[in-house]
N, C-alpha and C positions, 0 to 999 in steps of 0.2 A: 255379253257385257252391256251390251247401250239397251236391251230390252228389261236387262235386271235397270239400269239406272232410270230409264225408264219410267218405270214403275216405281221406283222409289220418290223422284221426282213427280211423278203424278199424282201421289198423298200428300204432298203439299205438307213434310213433314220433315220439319230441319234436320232432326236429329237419325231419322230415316234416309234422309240423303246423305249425310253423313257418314253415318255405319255401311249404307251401301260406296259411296267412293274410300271409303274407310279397307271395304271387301274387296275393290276390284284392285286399288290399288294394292293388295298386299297379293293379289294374285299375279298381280304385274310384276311384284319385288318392289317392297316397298319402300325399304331404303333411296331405291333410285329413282323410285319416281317424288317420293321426299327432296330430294337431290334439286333434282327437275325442275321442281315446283320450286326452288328455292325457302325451305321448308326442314327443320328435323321433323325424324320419324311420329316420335312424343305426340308434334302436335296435329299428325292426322289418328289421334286414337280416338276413340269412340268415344271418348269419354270428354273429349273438350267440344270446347264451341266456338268453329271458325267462323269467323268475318267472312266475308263475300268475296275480298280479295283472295283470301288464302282458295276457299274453293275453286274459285277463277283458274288459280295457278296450280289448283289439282287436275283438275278438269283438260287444261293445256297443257300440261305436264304427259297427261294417258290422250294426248293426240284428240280430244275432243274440244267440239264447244256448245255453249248453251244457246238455246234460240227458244222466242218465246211464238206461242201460239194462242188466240184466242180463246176463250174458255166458252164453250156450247152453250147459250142459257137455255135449260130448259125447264 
């Protein structure tokens, strides 16, 4: 799970992170972590476009958090 997120995260591609906590969380049972997040199901589909908060409280929902790191310039 956190190496698929990951990697999703690491494309730097909303709708990519998206569809991947879209994935994990439907592998967790999504209903509940909908729940969780204080959140309907609906609006973790792939097909919408969360705000930062809703992620946030996907994210803390499935017992993670986001932490930023430096980008390598090279």
């Amino acid at each position: 799970m956190i190496a698929y997120l990951d990697a999703a995260f690491a494309e730097s591609d909303p709708g990519l992170i998206v569809a991947g906590l879209s994935d994990v969380a439907r592998a967790k049972g999504k209903t509940e972590v909908a729940k969780d997040a204080g959140l309907l199901p609906d609006d973790m589909s792939n097909s919408n476009n969360p705000g930062l908060g809703s992620v946030l409280r996907v994210l803390d929902a499935l017992g993670l958090r986001l932490h930023d790191t430096l980008a390598s310039s090279t």
